[in-house]
TORTORKE-830632 format. One record per atom (N, C-alpha, C): x, y, z. Coordinates in steps of 0.001 Angstrom, whole numbers, plus 500000, padded with zeros to 6 digits. Layout:
BEGIN
XYZ/...
END
This chain:
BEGIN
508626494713469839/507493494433470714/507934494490472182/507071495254473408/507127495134474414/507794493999474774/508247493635476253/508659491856477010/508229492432478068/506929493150478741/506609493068479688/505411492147480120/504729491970481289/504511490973481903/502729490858481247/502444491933480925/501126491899479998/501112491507478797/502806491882477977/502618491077476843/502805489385477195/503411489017477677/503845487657478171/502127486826478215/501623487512479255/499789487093479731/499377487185478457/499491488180477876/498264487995476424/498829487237475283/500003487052475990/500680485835474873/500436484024475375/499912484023476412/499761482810476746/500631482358477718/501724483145477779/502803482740478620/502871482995480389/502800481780481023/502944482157482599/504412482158483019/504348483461483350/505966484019483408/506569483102484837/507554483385485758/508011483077487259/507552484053487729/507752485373487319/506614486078488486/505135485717488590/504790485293488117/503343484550487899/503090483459488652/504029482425488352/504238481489489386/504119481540490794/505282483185490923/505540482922492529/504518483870492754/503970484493492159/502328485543492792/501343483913493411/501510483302492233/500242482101492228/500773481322493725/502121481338494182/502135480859495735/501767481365496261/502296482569495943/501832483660497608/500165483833497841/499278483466496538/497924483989496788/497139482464496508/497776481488496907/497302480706496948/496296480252495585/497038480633494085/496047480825493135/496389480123492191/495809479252491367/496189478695489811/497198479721488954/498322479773488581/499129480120487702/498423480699486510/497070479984486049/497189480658484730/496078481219485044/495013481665486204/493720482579486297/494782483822487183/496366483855487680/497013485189487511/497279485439485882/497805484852485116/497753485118483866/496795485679483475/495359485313483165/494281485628482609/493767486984483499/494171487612484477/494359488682485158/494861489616484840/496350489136484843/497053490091484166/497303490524482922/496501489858482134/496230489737480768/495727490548480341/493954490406481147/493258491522480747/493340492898481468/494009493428481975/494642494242482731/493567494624484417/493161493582484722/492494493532485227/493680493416487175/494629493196486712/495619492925488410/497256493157487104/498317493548488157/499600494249487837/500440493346488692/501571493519487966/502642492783488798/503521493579488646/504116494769489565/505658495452489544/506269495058489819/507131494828488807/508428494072488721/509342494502487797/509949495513487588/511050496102486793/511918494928486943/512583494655485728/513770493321485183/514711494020486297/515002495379486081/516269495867486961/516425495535488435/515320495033488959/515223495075490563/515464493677490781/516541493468491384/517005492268491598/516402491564492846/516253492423493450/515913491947495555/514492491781495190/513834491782494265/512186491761494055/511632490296494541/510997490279495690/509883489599495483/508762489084495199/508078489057493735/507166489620492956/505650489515493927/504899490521493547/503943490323494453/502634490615493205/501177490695493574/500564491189492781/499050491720493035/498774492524492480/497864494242492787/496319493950491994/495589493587492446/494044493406491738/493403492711492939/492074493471492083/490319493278493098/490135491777493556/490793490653492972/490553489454492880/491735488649493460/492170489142494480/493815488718495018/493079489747496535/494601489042497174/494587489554498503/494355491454498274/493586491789499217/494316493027499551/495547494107499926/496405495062498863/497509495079499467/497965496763500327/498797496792500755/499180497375501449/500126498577500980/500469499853501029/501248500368500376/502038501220501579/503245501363501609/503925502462502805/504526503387502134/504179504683502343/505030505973501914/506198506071502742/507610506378501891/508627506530502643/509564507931502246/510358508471502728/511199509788501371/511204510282502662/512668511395502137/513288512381503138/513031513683502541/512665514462503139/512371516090503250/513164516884503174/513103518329502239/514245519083502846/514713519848503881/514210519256504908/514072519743506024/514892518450507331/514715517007506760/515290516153508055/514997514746507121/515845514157507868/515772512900507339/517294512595506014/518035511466506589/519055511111505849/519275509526505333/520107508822504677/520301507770504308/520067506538505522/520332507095506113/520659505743507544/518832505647507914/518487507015508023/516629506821508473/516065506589507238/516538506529506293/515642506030505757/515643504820505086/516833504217505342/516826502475505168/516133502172506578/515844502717507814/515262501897508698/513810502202508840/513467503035508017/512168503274507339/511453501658506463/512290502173505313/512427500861504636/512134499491505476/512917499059506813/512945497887507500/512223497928507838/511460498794508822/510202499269509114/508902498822508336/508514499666507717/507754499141506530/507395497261506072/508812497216505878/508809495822505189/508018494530506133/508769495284507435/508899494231508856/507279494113509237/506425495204509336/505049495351509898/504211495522508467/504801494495507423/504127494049506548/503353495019505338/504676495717504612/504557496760503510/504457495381502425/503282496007501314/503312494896500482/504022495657498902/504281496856499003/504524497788498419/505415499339498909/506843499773498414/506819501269499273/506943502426497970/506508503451498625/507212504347497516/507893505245498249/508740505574497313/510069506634498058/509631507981497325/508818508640498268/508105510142497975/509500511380498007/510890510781498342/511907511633499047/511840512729497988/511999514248498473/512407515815498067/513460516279498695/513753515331499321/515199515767499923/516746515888498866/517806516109499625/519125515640499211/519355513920498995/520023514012498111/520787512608497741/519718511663497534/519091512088496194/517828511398496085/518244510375495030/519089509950494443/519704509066493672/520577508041494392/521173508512495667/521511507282496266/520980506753497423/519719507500497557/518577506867498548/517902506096497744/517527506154496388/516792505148495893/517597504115495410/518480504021494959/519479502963494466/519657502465495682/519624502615496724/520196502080498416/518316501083498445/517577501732498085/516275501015498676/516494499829497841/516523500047496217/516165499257495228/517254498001495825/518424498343496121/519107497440496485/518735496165497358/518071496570498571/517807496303499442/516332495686499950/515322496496498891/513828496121499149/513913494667498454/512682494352499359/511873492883498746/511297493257497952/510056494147498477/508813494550497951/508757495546496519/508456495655495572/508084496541494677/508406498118495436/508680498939494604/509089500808494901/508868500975494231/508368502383494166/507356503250493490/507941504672494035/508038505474493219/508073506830492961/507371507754492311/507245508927492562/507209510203491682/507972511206490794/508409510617489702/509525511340489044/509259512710488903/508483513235488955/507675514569489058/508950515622490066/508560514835491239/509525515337491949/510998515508492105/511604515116491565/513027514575491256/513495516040490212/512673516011489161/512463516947488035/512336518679488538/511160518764489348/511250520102490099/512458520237490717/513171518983491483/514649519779492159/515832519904491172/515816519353490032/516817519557488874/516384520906488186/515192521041488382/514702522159487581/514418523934488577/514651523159489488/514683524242490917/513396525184490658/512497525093489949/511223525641489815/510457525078488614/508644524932489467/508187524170488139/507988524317487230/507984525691486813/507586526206485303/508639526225484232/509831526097485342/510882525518484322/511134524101483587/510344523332484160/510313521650483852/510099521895482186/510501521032481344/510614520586480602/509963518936479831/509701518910479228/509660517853478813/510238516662478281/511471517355478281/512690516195477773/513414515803478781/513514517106480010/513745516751481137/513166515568482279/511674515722482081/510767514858482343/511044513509481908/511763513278480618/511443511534479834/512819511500480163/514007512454480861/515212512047481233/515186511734482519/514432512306483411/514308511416484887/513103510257485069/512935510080484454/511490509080484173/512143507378483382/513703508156482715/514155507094481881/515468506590482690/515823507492483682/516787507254484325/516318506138485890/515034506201486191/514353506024487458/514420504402486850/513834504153485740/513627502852485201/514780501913485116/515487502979484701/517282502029484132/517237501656485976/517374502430486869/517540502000488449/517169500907488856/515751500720488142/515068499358488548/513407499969489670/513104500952489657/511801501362490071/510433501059489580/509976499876490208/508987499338489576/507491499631489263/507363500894489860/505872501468489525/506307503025489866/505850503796488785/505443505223488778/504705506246488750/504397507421489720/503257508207489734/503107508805489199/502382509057487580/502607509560486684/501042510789486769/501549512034486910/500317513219487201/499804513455485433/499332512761484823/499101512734483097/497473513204482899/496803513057483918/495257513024484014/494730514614484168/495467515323484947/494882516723484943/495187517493483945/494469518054483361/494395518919481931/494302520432482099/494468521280480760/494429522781481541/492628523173481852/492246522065480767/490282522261480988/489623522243482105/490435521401483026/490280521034484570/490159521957485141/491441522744485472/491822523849486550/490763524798487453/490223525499486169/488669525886486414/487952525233487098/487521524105487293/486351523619488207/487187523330489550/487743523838489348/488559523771491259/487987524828491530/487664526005491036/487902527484491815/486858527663493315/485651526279492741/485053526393494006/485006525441495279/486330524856495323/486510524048496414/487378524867497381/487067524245498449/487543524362499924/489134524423500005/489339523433499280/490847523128499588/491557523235498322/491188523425497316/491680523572496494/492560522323495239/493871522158495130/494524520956494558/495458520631495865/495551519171496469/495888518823497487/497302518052497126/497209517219495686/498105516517495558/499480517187495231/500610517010495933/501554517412495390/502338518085494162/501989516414493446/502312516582491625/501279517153490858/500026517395491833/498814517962490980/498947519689490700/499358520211492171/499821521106492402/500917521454491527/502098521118491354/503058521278490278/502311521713489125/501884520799488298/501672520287487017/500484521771486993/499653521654487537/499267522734487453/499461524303487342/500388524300488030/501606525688488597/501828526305486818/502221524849486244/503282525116485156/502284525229484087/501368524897484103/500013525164482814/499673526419483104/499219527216484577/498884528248484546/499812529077484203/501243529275484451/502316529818484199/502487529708482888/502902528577482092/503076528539481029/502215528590479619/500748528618480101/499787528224479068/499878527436478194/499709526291478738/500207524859477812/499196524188478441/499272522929477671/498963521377478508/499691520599478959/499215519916479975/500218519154480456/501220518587480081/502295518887480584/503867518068479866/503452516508479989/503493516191481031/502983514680480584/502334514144480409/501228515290480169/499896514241478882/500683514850477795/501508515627477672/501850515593475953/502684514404475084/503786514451476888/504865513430475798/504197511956476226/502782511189476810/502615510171477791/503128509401476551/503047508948475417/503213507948474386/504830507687475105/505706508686474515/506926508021475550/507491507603476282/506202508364477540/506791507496478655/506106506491478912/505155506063478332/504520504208477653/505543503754477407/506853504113476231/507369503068475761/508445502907476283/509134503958477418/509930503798478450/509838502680479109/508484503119479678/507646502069480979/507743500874480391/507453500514478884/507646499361477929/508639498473477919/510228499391477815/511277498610477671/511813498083479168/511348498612480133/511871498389481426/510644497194482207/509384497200481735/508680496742482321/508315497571484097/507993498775483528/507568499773484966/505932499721484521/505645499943485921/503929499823485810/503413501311486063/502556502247485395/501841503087485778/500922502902486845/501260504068487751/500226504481489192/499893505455488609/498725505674487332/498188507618487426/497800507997487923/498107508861488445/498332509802489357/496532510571489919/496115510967490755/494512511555491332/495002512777491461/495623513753491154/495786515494490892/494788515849491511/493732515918491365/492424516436491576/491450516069492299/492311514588493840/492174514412494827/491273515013495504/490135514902496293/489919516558497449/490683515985498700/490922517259499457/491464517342500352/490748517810501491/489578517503501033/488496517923502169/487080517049502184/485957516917502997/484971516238502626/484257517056501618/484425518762501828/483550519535500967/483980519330499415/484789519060499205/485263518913498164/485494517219497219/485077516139498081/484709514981497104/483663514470496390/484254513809495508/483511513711494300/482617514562493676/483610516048493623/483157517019492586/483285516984491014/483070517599490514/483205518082488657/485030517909488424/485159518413489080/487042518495488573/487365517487489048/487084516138490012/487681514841490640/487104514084489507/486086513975488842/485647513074488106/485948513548486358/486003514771486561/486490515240484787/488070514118485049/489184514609486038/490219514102485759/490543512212485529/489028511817486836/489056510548486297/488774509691485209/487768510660484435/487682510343482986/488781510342481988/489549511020482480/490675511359481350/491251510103481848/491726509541483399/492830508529483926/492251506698482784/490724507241482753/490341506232481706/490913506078480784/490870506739479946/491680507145478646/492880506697478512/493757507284479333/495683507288479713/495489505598479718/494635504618480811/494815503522481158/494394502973479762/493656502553478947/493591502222477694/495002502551476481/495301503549476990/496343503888475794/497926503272476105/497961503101477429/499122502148477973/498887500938478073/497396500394477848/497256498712477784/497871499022476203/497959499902475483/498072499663473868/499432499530473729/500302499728474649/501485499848474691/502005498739475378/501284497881475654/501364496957476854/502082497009478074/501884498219478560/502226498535480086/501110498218480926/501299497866482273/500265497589483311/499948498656483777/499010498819484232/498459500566484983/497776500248486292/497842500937487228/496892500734487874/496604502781487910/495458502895489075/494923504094488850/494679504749490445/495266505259491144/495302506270492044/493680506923492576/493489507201493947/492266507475493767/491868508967495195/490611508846495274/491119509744496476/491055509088498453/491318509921499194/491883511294499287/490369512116500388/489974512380500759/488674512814501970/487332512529500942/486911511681501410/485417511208501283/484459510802501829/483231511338502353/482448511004503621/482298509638503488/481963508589504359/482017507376504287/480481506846503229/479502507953503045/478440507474502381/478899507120500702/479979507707500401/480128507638499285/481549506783498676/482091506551499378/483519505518499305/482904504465498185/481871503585498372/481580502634497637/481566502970495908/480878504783495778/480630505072494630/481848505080494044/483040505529494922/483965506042494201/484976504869493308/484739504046494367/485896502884493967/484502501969492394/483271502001492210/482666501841491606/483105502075490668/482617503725490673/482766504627489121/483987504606488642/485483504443489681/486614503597488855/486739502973488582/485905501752488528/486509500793487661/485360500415486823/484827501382486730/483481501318485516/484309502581484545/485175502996484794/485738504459483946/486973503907483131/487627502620484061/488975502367483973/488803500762483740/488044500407483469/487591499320482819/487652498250483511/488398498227484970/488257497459485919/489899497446486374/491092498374485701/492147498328486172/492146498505487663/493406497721488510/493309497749489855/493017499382490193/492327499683491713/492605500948492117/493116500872493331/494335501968493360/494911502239494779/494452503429495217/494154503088496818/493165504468497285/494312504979498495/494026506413498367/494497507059499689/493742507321500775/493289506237501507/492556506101502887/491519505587502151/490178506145501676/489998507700501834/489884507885503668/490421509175503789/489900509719505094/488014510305505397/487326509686506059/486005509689505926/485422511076507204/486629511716507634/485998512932508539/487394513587508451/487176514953508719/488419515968508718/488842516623510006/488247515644510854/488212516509512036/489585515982513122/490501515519512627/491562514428513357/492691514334513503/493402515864513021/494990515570513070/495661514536514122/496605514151514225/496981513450514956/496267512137514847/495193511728514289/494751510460514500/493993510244513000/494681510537512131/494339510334510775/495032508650510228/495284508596510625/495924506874510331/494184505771510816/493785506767511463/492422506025511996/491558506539511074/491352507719510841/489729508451510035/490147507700508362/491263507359508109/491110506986506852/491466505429506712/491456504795507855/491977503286507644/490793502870507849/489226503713508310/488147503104508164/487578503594507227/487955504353506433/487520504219504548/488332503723503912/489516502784504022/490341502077503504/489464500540503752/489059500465504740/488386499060504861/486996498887503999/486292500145504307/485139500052502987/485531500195501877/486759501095501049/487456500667499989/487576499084499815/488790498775500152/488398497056500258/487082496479499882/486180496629500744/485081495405500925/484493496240499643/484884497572498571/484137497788497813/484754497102496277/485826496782496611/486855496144495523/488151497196494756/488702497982496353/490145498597495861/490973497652496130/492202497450494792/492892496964495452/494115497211496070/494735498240496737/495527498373497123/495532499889498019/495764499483499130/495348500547500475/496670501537500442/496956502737500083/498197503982500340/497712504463502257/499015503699502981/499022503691504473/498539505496504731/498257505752505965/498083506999506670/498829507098507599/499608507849507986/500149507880510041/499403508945510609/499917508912511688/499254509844512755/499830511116512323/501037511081511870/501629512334510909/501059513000510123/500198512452509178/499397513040508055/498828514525508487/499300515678507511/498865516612507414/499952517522508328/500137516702509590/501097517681510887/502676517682510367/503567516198509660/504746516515509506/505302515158509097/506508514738508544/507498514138507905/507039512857509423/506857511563508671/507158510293509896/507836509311510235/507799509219511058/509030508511511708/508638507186511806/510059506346512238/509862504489512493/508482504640513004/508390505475514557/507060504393515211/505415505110514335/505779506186513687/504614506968512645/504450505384511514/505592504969510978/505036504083510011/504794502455510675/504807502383511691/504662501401512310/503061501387512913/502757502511513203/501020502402513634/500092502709512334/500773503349511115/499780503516510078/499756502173509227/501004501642509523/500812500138508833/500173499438509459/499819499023510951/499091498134511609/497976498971511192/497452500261511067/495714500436511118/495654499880509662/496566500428508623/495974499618507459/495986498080506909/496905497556507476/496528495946507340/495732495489508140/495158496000509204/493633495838509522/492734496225509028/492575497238507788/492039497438506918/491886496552505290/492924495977505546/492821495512504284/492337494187504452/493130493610506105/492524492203506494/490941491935506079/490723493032507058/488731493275507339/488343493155505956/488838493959504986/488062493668503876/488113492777503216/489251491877502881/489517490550502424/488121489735503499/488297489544504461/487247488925505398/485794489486505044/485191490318504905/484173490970504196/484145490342503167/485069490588501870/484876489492500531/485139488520500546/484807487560501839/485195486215501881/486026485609501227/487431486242500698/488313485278500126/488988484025500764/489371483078500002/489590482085500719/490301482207501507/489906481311502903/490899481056504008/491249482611505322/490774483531504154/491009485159504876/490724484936506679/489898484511506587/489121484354508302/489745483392509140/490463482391508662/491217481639509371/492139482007510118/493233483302510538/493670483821510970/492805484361512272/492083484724511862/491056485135513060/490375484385513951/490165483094512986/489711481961514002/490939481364515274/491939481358514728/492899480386515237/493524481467516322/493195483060516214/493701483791517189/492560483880518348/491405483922517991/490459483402518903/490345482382519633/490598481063519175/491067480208519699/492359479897521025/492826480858520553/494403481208521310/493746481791522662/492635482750522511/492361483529523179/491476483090524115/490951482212523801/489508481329524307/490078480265525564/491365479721524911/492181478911525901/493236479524526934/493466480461526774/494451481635527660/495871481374527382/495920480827525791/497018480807525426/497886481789525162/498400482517525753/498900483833525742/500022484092524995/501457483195524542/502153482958523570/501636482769522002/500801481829522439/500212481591521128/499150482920520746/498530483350521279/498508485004521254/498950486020520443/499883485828521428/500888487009521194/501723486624519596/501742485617519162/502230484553518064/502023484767516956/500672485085517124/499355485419516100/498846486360515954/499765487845516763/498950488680516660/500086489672515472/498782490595514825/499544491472513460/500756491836514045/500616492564515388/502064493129515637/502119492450517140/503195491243517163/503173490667518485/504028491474519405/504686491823519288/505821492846520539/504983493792520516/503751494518520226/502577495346521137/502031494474521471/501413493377521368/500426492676522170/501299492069523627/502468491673523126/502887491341524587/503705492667525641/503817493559524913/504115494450526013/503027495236526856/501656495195525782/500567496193526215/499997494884527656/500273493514527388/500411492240528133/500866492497529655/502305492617529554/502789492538530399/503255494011530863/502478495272530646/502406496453531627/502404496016532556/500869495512532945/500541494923534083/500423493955534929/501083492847533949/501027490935534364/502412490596533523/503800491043533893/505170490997533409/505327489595533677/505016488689534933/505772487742535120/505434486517534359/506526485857534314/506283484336533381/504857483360534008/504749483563535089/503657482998535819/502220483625535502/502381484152534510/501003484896534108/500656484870532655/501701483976531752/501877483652530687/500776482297530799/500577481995532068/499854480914532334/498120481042532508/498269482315533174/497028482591533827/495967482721532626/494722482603533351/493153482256532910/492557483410533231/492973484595532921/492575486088533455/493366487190532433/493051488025532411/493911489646532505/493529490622533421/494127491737533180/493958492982534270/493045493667534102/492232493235532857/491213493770532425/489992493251533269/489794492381533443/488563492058534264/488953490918535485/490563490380535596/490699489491537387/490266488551536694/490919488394538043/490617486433538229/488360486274538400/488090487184539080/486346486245539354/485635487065538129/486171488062537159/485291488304536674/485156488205535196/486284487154534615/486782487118533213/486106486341532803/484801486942531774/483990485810531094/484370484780530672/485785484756529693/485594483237529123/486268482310530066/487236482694531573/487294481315532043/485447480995532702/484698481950533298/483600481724534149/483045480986532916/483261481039531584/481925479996530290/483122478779530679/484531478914530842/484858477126530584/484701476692531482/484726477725532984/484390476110533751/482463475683534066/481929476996533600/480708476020533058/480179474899532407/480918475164531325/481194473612530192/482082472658531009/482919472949532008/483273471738532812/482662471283533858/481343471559533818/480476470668535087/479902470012534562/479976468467535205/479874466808534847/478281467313534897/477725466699533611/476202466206533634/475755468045533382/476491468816532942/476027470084532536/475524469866531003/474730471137530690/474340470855529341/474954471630528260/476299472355528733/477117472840527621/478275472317527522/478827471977526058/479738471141525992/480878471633525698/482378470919525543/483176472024525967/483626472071524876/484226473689524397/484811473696523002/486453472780522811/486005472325521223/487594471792520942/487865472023519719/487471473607518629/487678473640517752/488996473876517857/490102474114516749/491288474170515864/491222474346514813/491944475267514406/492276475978512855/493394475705512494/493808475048511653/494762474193510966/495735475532510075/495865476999510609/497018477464509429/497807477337508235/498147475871508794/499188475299507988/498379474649506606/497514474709506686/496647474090505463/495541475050505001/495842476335505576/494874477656505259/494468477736503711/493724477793503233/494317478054501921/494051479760501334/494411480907502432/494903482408502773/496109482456501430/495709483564501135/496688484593501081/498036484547501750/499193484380501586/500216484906502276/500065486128503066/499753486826502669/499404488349503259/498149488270504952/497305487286504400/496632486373505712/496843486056506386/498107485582506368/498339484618507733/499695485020507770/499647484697509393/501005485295509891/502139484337509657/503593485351509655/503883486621510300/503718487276509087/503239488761509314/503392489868507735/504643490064507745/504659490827506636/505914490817506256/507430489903505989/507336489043505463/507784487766505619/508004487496503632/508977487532503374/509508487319502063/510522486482501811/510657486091500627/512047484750500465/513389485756499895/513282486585500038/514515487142500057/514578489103501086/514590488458502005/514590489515502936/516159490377503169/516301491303502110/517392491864502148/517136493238502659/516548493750503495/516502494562503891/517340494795505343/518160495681505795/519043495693506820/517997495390508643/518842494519508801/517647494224510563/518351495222511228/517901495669512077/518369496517513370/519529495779514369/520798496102514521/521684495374515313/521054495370517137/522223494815517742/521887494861518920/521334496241519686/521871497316519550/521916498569519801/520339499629519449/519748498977518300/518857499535517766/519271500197515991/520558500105516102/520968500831514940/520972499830514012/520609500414512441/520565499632511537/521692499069510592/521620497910510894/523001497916509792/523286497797508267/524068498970508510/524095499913507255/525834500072506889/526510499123507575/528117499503506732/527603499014505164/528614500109504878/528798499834503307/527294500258502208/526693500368502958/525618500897502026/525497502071501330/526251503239502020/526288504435501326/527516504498500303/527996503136499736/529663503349499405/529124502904498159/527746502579498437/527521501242496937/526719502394496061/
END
């Protein structure tokens, strides 16, 4: 019999990852059980991953966060991409996956696993094409040998492309963009080439019972993504999500956790349907969405067009946001690329937690308002998602300590800054407005961890900090 964390739940048993989810989300121990039970929220947590800080993924929990990380064959080496990793973690990754196609892809992930707090996630897909140096050569035994090897590592969730079929292919012929996803693209390559069905819808029973003995969670995979607005929620996006139904039932039978992948460019009228009809298809397993991006018109500022269909995701009940950068579509990103796609999406995920009124969610917002109302400018800056932008965008123009004080910004001066001109209204004797003295108590929030500040903030933060210099420290990491 399975010992993963679904058999445990449907056995009655509240595991320690259960426990420490039930701190972080401020939740009864056994309604995460009864969650994860009915496969309704996931906990990645491979036994192998030691640095894990268990976290956990469903409609009924905080909103979470996901950061893409991986080196290219084109740039990017071990040292950038542990400060990727720090990155990520630091501006509050609740989740990463290591997408790397690069070189030395076995001791970039053993270097993360080492090192991450958070849950990692991969695409063994990819790993397989560079052993196989072309896709039509992939194999299937090859496939359950890097899929079985990723697990022994300790990789706690996998993108498994099992959903696109050769029946599919055909109803692409009349889209815009065609197959967008990576592994969709592959998997496809090798059906048309080979005239088969999918290798890993053939062997999926195995890699269930892989995923079984290791306790790895299925991400299946959206192949059939669009990559355009003309192209969402067509015939071939929803044939494949029917099938991701299926796959997710047949791995609850196996007692693996699943969650389900989603898309990917969708005009904003229809975001609500989509995250709907998944979990009316998928029986309510969590869904992780990519943005969606809600206009195509934005290179360079795609971390924005899809972190505001990531927020109506949210408020529609996804649970778990796949970040965007300003990179998307133009090229491979860097520290400050994953540093602005993580702030647009944990403002995405915030907003929507605040939208579904979960507990305490808004308290963060109150108490930074508050900050703001009094010209508390530390306390501010204290409270804000990313405080070293708020106090530098601060002190462009008002650097000195003597302005840490002031009842103004540069934005509107000293005579014309509404909220001191409302307090000293409320401070005239025998006036008829009275003066504010609310306070938001944080410390008794009853938020989400993920709510309240600082993000990114774990009980075992082994991820390398940046030394004095900027450089990360990294002796000895490439030796291990």
């Amino acid at each position: 019999m399975a010992n993963t964390q679904i058999t445990a739940a449907r056995a009655g048993t509240v595991t320690e990852e259960m426990k420490r989810v039930a701190e972080r989300e401020n939740r009864d121990p056994e309604f995460v059980r009864e969650q994860v039970a009915d496969g309704q929220a996931v906990i990645p947590a491979n036994r192998n991953h030691d640095a894990l800080d268990p976290m956990i993924i469903g409609r009924e929990f905080a909103t979470k966060v996901n950061a893409n990380i991986g080196n290219s064959e084109t740039t990017s080496d071990l040292e950038t991409e542990l400060e990727k990793l720090h990155t990520a973690v630091h501006y509050g990754a609740d989740t990463v996956m290591d997408l790397g196609t690069g070189s030395d892809l076995d001791e970039i992930r053993e270097t993360h696993l080492e090192h991450s707090p958070v849950p990692v996630g991969t695409v063994p897909l990819y790993e397989a094409v560079k052993r196989a140096e072309r896709p039509e050569e992939i194999t299937t035994d090859l496939l359950l040998e890097v899929i079985e090897k990723q697990a022994e590592q300790g990789v706690d969730y996998m993108t498994i492309h099992a959903g696109i079929l050769a029946e599919h292919l055909p109803l692409t012929d009349g889209r815009k963009t065609g197959i967008v996803s990576r592994g969709g693209s592959i998997v496809a390559k090798w059906m048309e080439e080979r005239g088969e069905q999918n290798p890993l819808f053939q062997v999926y029973d195995e890699i269930c019972e892989i995923f079984a003995a290791h306790d790895v969670t299925f991400s299946l995979g959206d192949s059939l993504r669009p990559g355009s607005l003309a192209d969402a929620c067509d015939e071939a996006q929803y044939a494949e999500l029917d099938t991701l139904g299926e796959l997710t039932r047949r791995a609850w039978d196996h007692d693996v956790q699943v969650m389900v992948e989603g898309p990917g460019h969708v005009p904003m009228h229809r975001v609500a349907e989509n995250v709907e009809r998944q979990q009316a298809v998928c029986d309510g397993a969590p869904f992780y969405v990519l943005g969606p991006l809600v206009t195509d018109i934005a290179p360079g500022y795609d971390h924005i067009t899809s972190s505001i269909g990531a927020a109506m995701a949210a408020q529609a009940g996804a649970a778990m946001l796949c970040y965007v950068t300003p990179k998307e579509h133009l090229g491979l990103p860097e520290e400050e690329d994953v540093r602005d796609g993580l702030a647009a999406y944990r403002i995405a995920a915030h907003a929507g937690d605040v939208a579904n009124e979960r507990s305490g969610a808004r308290d963060w917002d109150d108490a930074l308002s508050e900050a703001r109302y009094e010209f508390d400018w530390r306390e501010q800056f204290r409270l804000a998602l990313d405080p070293d932008r708020a106090r530098e965008y601060h002190d462009q123009t008002l650097p000195g300590d003597n302005y840490k004080e002031a009842r103004f910004c540069s934005m509107c001066g000293v005579d014309f800054c509404s909220m001191r001109i409302d307090q000293d209204a409320r401070d005239v004797e025998g006036g008829e407005m009275t003066r504010l003295e609310t306070k938001t108590d944080l410390e008794s929030s009853p938020a989400s961890e993920v709510n309240l500040p600082p993000v990114g903030t774990h009980d075992s933060p082994s991820t390398p900090e940046p030394d004095s210099d900027g450089e990360s420290a990294l002796e000895g990491a490439s030796d291990d």
